[in-house]
C-alpha positions in Angstrom: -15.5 1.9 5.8 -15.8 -0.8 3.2 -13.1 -0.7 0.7 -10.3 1.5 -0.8 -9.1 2.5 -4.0 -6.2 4.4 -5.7 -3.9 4.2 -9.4 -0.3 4.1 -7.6 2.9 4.5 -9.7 5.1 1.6 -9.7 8.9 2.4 -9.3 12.2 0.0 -8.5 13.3 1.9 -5.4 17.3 0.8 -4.2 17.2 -1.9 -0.7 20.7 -2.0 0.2 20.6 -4.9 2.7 19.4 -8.4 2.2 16.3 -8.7 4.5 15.2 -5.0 3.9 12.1 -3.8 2.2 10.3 -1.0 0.2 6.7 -0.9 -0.1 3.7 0.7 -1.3 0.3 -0.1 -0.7 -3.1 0.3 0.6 -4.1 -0.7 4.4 -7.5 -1.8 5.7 -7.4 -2.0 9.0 -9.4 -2.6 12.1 -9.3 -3.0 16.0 -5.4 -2.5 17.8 -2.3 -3.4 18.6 -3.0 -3.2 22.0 -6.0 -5.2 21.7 -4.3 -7.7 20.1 -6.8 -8.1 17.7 -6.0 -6.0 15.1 -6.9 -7.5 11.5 -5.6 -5.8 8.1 -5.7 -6.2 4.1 -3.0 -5.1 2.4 -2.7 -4.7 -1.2 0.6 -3.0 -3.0 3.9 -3.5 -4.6 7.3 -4.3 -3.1 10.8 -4.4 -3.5 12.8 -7.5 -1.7 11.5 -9.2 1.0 9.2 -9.1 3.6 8.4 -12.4 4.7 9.0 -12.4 8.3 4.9 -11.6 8.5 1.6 -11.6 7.4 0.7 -14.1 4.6 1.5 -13.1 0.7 0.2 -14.3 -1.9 -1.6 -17.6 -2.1 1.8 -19.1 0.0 -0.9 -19.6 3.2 -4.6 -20.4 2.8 -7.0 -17.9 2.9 -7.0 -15.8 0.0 -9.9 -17.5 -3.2 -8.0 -16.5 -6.8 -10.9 -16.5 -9.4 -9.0 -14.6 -12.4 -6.7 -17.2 -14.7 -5.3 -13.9 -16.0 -3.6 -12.4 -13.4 -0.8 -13.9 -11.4 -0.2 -13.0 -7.9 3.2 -12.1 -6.9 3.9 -11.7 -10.3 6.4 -9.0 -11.6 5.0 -5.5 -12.2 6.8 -4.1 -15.3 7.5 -2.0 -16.7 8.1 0.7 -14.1 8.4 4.6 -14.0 11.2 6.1 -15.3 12.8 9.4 -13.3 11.8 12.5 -15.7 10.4 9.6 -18.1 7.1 8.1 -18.4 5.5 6.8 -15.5 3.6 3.6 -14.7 0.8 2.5 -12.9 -1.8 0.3 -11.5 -5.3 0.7 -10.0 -6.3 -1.2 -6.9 -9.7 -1.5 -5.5 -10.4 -3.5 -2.1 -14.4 -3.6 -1.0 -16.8 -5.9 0.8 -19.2 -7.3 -0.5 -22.1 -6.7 1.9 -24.0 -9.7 1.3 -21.5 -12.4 1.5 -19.2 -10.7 3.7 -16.4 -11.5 1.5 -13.3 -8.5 0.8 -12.7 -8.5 -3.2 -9.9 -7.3 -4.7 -9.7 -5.9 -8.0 -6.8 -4.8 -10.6 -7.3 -2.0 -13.3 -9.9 1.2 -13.9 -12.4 -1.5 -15.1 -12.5 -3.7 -11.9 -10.9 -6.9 -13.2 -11.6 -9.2 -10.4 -8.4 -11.3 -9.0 -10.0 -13.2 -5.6 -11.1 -12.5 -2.5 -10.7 -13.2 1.5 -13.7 -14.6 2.6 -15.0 -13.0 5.1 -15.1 -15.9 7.8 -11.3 -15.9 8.3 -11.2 -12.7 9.9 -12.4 -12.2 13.3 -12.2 -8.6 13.6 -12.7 -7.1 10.0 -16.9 -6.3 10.0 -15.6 -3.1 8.6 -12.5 -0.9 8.3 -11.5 1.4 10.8 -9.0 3.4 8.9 -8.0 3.2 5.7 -4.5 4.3 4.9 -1.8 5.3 1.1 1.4 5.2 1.8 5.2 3.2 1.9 7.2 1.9 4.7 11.0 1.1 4.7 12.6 -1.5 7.5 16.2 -0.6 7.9 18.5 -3.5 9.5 20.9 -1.3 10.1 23.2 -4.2 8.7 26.2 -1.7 8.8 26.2 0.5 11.8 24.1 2.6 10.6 20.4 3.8 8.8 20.1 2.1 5.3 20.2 3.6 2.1 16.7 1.9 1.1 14.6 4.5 -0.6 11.1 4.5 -0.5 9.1 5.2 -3.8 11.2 6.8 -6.4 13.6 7.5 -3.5 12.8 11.4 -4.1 11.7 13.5 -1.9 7.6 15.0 -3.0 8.4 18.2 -3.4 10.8 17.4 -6.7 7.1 16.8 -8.3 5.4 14.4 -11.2 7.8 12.7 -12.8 10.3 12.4 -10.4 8.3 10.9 -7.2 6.2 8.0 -6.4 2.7 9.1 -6.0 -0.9 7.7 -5.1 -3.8 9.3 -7.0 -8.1 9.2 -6.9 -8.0 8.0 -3.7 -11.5 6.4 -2.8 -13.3 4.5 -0.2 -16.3 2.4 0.0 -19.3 4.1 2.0 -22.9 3.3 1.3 -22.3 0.4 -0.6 -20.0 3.0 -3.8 -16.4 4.4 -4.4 -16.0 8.2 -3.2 -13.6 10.5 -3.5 -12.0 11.0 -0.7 -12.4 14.3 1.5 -10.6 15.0 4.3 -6.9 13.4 4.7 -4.3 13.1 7.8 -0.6 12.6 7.4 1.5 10.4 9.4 5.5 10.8 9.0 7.9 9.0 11.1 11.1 11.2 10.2 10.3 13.7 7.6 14.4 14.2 6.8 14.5 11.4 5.1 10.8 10.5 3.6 8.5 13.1 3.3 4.8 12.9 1.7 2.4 15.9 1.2 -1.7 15.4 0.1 -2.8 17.7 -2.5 -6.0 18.1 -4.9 -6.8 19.0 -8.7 -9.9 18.0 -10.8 -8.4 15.3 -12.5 -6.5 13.3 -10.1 -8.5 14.4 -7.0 -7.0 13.4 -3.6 -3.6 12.6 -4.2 -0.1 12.2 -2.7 3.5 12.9 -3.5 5.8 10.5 -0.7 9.1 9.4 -0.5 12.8 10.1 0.1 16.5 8.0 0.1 16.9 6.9 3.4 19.6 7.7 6.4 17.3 7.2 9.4 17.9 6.5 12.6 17.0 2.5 12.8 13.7 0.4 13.0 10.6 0.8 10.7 10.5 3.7 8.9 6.9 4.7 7.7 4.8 7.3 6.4 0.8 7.4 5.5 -2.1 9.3 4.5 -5.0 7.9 6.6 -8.4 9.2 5.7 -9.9 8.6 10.0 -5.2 4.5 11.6 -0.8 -7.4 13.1 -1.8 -9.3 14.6 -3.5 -11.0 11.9 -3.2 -9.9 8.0 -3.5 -11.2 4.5 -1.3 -9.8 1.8 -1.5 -9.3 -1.8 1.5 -8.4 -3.4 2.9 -7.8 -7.0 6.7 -7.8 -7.3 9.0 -5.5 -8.8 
């Protein structure tokens, strides 16, 4: 795969303990842990910190900013409101096949931002999965799982309006966007954040995720991967 795509709503989910996180993104990944040559884009909002890993913004080198109008790292507001209106913003990530560059893009209208040129990576020829999702990391600062939510902090089945969703997902094949088709779901503990893939005309793929915490401990994650760091670049807008 060449690229992803998806309009995410943008919430302010709770992080209870300094060093914690809440995210949202898109993942472009290829090769393994294992390996130890697993390279990865990842484009997406946060809450807090994160900055133990990867590179954000244009804080390392790497990452060519061509648009004056948007600013990376930036604050996304405003943001959904439970049982209010929501908010949201359209990524697109895609190589460009003659250059070998990965462009990102902000809007429905592809506003260009930058891109990673393609030399930096020595294991991103392509994607090998492409994943939707959020991820949590509890400290467990007090004993205990945190209270960090993850999207809205609702769980998917309370529905639009109250959850943080993904919608249109897309990847690049044969050089265009498609709809995507066929979806798998990764959950590490579904107590405490849940996400369920489901389809109507106007949204196509799309995914209700999150929940309000209480784990056990570690990194708590959850994904929709349409086939699943050492080394990744990350573009994030700040809530």
């Amino acid at each position: 795969m060449y690229g992803a795509k998806a309009t995410m709503s943008v919430w302010n989910p709770t992080v209870e303990a300094e060093g914690e996180f809440s995210l949202s993104q898109i993942w472009i990944t290829s090769g393994s842990y294992e390996m130890n040559n697993l390279n990865s884009i990842e484009v997406g909002w946060h809450s807090d910190t994160y900055n133990v890993t990867g590179c954000y913004n244009l804080q390392c080198p790497g990452f060519i900013q061509t648009s004056n109008n948007i600013v990376l790292g930036g604050t996304v507001t405003p943001v959904s409101a439970f049982e209010g209106k929501q908010f949201e913003i359209t990524v697109s990530v895609w190589k460009d096949q003659k250059s070998g560059n990965w462009w990102l893009s902000l809007g429905s209208n592809h506003s260009l931002v930058g891109y990673w040129p393609g030399a930096i990576f020595s294991n991103l020829a392509y994607g090998d999965e492409v994943q939707w999702g959020g991820e949590v990391v509890n400290s467990q600062s007090f004993g205990r799982h945190t209270t960090t939510q993850m999207g809205s902090g609702r769980f998917y089945d309370e529905g639009f309006g109250k959850v943080s969703y993904f919608r249109n997902l897309e990847i690049v094949d044969n050089n265009r966007f498609k709809p995507v088709e066929d979806v798998s779901i990764k959950v590490d503990d579904p107590k405490f954040y849940n996400i369920r893939a489901m389809f109507r005309d106007d949204w196509g793929r799309y995914i209700f995720y999150g929940g309000p915490g209480r784990m056990h401990s570690g990194v708590s994650s959850l994904a929709l991967s349409s086939f699943f760091f050492y080394f990744s670049f990350i573009i994030f807008f700040i809530i």
